[in-house]
C-alpha positions, 0 to 999 in steps of 0.5 A, a space after each residue: 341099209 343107207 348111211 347118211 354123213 350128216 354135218 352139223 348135226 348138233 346144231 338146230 336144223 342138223 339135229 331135226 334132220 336127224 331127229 327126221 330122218 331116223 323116224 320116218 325111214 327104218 333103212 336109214 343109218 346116220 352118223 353125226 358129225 359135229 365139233 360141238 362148237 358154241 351152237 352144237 349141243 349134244 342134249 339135242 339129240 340125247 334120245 338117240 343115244 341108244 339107237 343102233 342106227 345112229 352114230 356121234 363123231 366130233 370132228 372139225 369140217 374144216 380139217 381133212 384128216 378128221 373129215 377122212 376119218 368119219 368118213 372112212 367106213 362109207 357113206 352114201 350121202 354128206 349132208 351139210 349143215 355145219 355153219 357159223 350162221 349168226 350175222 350178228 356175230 359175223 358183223 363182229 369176227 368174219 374169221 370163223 365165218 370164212 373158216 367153217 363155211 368156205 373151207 369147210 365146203 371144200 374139204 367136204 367137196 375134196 372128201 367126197 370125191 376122194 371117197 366116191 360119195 354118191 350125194 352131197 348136199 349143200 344147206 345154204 341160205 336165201 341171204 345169198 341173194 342179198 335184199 329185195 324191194 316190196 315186191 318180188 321173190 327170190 327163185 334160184 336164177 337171182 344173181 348173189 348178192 350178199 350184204 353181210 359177212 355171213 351171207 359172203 361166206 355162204 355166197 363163197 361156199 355155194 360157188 364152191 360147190 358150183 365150181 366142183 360141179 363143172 370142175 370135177 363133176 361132183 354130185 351136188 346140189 344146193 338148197 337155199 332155205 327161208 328163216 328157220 324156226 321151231 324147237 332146238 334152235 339157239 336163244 340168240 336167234 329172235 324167236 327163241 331169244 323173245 320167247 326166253 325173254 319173255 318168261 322172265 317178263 325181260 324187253 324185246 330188242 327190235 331193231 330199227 322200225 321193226 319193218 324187215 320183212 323174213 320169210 318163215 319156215 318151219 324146221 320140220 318143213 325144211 327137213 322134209 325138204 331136204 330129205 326130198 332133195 337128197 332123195 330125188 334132186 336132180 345132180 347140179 341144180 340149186 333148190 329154193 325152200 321157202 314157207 311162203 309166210 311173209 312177216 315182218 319183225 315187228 309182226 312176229 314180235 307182236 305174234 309172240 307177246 299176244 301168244 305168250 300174254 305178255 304187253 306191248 310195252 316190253 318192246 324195246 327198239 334199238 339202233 339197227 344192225 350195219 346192212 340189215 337186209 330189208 326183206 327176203 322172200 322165197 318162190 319155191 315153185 320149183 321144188 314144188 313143181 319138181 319135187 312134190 315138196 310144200 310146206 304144210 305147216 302154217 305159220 300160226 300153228 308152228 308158232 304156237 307149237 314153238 311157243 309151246 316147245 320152249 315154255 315146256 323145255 324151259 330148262 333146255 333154255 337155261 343150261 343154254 344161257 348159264 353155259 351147263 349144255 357144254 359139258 354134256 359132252 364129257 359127261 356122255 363121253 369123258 373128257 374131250 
């Protein structure tokens, strides 16, 4: 048996992880580390409540003493998923952004050497690499430029993780992934927060033209991606994820009324946010040449099944936007 340390698992591309990881292999345990901050919510993972293989620790990245603790009856692999990852809320206080991101990166990076871990691995973002014009992708030698608060603290972390590389020889890898979409994903990103929207016949903020471009990527792929990646990555090497599904925002939004049977007319433009990046854009050749890994979902059907999701865990919505999943803690363990 193989225990796998899974940082922000609570979160949305943590608890599919994990979600991932206990189906598809019996020899797997995970413990989940998570400090349940506004974005982590313990009702992701309620069906694994019982299952022997798996365990919950609250715990801060960001502080050694709790990190050691988890970590103290062995793991194998530490699998970094805990981030602030919302620009917008970035724009706004960079302070949590730099906390969680930088230094929690590097007491996780001191950690793992201090315990011999065999894997880690860093879950980053192609927003490292700022913005591209209408042509071109991203491969994993495009020098980092990040634009926003966010993308830097991600950028910062990243080069974190280079630095204990060739400092310390650590045992890590990066991977940076396109637009995530799927079920358990936080209504402030725009895929949940339209879908919310649109069950109460609410408008859709579109900023500026509507003409960004993002590439979007399945949360299952990516998680098979990443699985690959902890298995089988090379020690020291960056790996690109994309979906290989380009749109623009205004596409997507007109993707999500036609599916949803909703009009036009609830588009609602407003002023665009400081420094959106124009377009991203992933080549994922080389975890496909290396790896064996493609995404296999496409784009229509991952959108119609998200749909699907949320219109059926409408509930899961609402404990979300009136505050109720925060107590879903004390409720299963007491009080915090």
């Amino acid at each position: 048996m193989r225990t796998v340390f899974v940082t922000g698992g609570c979160g949305f591309i943590g608890s599919n992880f994990i979600h991932h990881l206990l189906a598809t292999d019996p020899e797997v345990h995970v413990v989940n580390f998570d400090c349940l901050s506004y974005a982590g919510n313990l009702a992701n993972l309620a069906d694994l409540a019982d299952n022997p293989r798996y365990r919950f620790v609250k715990g801060d990245i960001a502080d050694p003493e709790q990190v050691r603790a988890g970590l103290a009856q062995g793991t194998s692999a530490v699998i970094n998923f805990a981030a602030e990852s919302h620009v917008d809320r970035s724009i706004h206080d960079s302070g949590p952004f730099v906390r969680t991101n930088v230094l929690g990166t590097q007491v996780l990076l001191d950690a793992v050497r201090a315990f011999g871990v065999e894997r880690f691995v860093q879950v980053s973002t192609d927003e490292v690499y700022g913005s591209l014009g209408p042509e071109g992708a991203f491969t994993e030698e495009t020098p980092l430029a990040p634009n926003s608060p966010y993308a830097a603290s991600k950028a910062a972390a990243d080069l974190l993780v280079r630095s204990y590389l060739h400092t310390f020889r650590a045992p890590a890898i990066v991977t940076r992934c396109s637009n995530n979409y799927g079920p358990y994903q936080f209504p402030e990103k725009i895929i949940p927060l339209f879908i919310a929207n649109l069950l109460h016949d609410e408008p859709l903020p579109v900023y500026g033209d509507g003409l960004n471009v993002r590439d979007w990527l399945h949360v299952r792929d990516h998680c098979a991606a990443v699985d690959r990646v902890w298995r089988h990555g090379r020690i020291g090497e960056v790996y690109n994820v994309g979906g290989r599904s380009e749109r623009t925002n205004l596409e997507l939004t007109h993707a999500l009324l036609d599916a949803m049977g909703k009009p036009r007319s609830l588009i609602q433009y407003v002023k665009d946010r400081p420094g959106h990046d124009r377009r991203y854009a992933i080549d994922c050749t080389k975890i496909e040449r290396e790896l064996g890994w493609r995404p296999t979902i496409s784009f229509d059907q991952g959108l119609r099944e998200t749909v699907r999701w949320y219109v059926e865990h409408a509930e899961w919505v609402a404990q979300i936007r009136n505050g109720a999943y925060r107590h879903y803690y004390e409720r299963q363990y007491g009080p915090k």
